[in-house]
C-alpha positions in Angstrom: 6.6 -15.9 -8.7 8.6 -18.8 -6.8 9.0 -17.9 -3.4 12.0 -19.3 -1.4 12.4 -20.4 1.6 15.3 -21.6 4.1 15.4 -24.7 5.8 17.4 -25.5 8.9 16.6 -28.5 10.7 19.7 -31.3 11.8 17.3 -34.5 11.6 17.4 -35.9 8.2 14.8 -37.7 8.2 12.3 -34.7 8.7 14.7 -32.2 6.9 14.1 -34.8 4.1 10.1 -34.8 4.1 9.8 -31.0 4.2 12.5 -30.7 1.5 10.5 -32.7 -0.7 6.7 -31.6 0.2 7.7 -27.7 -0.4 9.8 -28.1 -3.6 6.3 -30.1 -4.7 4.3 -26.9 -3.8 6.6 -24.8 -6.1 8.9 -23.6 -3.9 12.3 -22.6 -4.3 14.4 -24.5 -1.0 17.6 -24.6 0.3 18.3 -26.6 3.1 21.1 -26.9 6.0 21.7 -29.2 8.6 24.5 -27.0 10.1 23.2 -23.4 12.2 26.2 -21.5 11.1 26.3 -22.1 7.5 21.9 -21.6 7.3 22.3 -18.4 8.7 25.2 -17.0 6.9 23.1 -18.2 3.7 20.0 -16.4 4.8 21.7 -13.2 5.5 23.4 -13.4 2.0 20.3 -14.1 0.2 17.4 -12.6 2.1 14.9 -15.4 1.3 11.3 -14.8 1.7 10.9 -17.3 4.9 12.8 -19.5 7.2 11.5 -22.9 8.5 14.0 -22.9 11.5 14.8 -26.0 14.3 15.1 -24.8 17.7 17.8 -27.9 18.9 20.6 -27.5 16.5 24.2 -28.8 17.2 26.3 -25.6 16.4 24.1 -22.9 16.9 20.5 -23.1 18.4 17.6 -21.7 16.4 16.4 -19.0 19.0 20.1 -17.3 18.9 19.7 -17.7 15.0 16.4 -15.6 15.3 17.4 -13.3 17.7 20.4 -12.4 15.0 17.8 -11.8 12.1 15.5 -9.8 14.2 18.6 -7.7 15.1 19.4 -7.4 11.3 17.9 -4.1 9.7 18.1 -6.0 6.2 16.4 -9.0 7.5 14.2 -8.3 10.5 10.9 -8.7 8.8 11.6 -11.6 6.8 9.3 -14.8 8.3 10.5 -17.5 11.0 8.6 -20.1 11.7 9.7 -22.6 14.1 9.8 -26.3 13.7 10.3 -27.9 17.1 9.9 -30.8 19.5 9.8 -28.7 22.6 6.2 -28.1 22.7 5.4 -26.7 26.4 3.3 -23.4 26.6 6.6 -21.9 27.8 8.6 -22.8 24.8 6.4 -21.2 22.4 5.6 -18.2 24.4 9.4 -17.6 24.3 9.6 -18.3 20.9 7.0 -16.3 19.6 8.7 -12.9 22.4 11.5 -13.2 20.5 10.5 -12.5 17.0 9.0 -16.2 15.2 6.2 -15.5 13.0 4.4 -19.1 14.3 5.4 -21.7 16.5 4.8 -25.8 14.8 5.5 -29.0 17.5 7.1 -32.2 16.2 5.9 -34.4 14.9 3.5 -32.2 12.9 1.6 -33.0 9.2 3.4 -31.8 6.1 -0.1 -30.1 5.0 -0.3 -28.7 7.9 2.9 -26.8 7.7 2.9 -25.7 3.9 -0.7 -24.2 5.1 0.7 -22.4 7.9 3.8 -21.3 5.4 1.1 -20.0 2.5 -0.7 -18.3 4.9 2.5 -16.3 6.9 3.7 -15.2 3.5 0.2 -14.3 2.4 0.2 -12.1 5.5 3.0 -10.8 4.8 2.3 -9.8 0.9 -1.3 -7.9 2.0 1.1 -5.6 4.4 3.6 -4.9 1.9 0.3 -4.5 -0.6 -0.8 -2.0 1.6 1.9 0.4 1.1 0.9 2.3 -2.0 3.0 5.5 -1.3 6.3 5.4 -0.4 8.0 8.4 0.8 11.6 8.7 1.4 14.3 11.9 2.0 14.0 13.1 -1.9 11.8 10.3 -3.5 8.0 9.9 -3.8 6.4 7.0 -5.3 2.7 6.4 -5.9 1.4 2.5 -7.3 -2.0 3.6 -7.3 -1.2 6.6 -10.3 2.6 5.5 -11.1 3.9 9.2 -10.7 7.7 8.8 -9.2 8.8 12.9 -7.9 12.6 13.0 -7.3 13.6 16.1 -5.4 10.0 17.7 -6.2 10.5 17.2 -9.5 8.6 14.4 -11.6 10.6 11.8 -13.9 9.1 9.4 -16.5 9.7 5.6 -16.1 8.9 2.6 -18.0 6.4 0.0 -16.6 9.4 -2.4 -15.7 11.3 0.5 -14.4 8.6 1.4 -11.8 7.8 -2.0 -11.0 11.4 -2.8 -10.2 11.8 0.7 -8.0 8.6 -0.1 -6.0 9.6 -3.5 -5.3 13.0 -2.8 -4.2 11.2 0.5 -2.3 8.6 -1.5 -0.6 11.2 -3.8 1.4 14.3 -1.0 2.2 17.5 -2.1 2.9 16.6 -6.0 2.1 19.4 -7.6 -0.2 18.0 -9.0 -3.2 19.9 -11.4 -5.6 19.4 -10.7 -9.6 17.6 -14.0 -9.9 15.2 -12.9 -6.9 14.3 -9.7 -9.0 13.9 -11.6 -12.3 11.9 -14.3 -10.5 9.4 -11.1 -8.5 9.4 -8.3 -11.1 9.7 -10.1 -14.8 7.9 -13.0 -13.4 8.7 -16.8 -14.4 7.6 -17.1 -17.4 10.9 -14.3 -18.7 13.1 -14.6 -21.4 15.8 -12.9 -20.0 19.2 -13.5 -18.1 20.4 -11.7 -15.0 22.7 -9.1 -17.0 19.1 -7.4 -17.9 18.7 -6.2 -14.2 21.8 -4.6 -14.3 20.6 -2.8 -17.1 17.4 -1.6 -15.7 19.7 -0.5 -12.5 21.8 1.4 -14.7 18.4 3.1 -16.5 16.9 3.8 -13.1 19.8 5.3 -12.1 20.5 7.7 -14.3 16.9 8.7 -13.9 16.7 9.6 -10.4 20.2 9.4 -8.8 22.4 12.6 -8.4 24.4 13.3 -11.4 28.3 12.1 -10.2 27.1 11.3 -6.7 27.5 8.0 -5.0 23.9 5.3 -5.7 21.9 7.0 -2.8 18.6 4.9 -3.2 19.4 2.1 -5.4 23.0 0.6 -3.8 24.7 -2.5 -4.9 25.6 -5.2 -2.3 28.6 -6.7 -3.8 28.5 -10.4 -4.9 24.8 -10.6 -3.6 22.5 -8.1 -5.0 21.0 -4.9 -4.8 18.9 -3.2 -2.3 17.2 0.0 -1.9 18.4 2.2 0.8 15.7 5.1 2.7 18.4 6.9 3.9 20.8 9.5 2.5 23.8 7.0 2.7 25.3 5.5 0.2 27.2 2.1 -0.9 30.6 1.5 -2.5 29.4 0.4 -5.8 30.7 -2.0 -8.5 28.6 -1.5 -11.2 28.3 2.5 -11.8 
């Protein structure tokens, strides 16, 4: 699986050196100089982490975070900020306010990819821990792979569970077909992004109301899917 991560820092120099020691650790980056334009990426594309500067020209990375944490979709995703301001203050502050760690300029690249690994692998053993997951009308158990929809149980493939779990596991988080191919077929597939859809459309017809509007599994248009543990549901494209 090739995690991705966000990167919004405004000096080149160290934007640069990050850029280049994460993509060599097999991550998937993106990278902004601008505030504005990083977070409207990262709330289109729900990556799995942020590496945010605190100084930015535009927009200053503790309103940036204070915008995720306020975003149901995106409020558990990981911020870590990269900063020169390294008074006991400052990261107190930071850390208040929702960052998952707190790393002072200048700082080692090894140091920080460490620090990365270890926030995501954090945050993988919680979601691992989650091996029922009950919502209004759904019931899904990893540990025996039973799915019961409205008290009643349904059959699904392997790839059809694994796919309803993963969306399940982080609700209402917007993920893009390539982020599902990349977490639930894995890297080594030989499939394009069209075969998501398909499995949508399968799991769909499995355990959504017959007529009724996508209650669980809601399409975000021009970004993704995402699952939904409430009873609303989502103008969808898609059917």
């Amino acid at each position: 699986m090739r995690q991705r991560i966000v990167i919004i820092e405004d000096e080149k120099d160290i934007l640069d050196l990050v850029r280049y020691n994460f993509r060599k650790e097999g991550f998937q980056v993106e990278s902004f100089t601008n505030g504005r334009n990083g977070l409207e990426y990262v709330r289109q594309n729900s990556p799995d982490l942020l590496l945010l500067d605190i100084m930015l020209p535009d927009l200053d990375g503790m309103e940036i975070c204070k915008r995720l944490r306020a975003d149901d979709r995106l409020n558990e995703m990981p911020i870590i900020f990269l900063t020169a301001k390294g008074e006991e203050v400052d990261r107190v502050v930071g850390l208040e306010i929702g960052a998952d760690d707190y790393v002072v300029k200048p700082f080692s690249p090894r140091e920080l990819v460490a620090r990365v690994k270890a926030v995501l692998r954090r945050r993988d053993q919680a979601i691992g821990k989650a091996e029922v997951v009950e919502v209004p009308g759904l019931r899904l158990d990893s540990r025996s792979r039973e799915v019961t929809v409205r008290g009643r149980a349904i059959t699904l493939s392997a790839l059809e569970f694994k796919l309803l779990h993963f969306l399940a596991l982080q609700p209402k988080r917007v993920f893009s077909r390539e982020q599902l191919l990349d977490n639930v077929w894995g890297r080594d597939r030989f499939v394009t992004p069209r075969t998501v859809d398909v499995h949508v459309r399968r799991l769909r017809e499995k355990i959504e109301a017959q007529g009724a509007a996508p209650r669980y599994i809601q399409t975000v248009r021009g970004s993704g899917y995402r699952f939904s543990p409430g009873s609303d549901a989502a103008g969808d494209s898609e059917g």
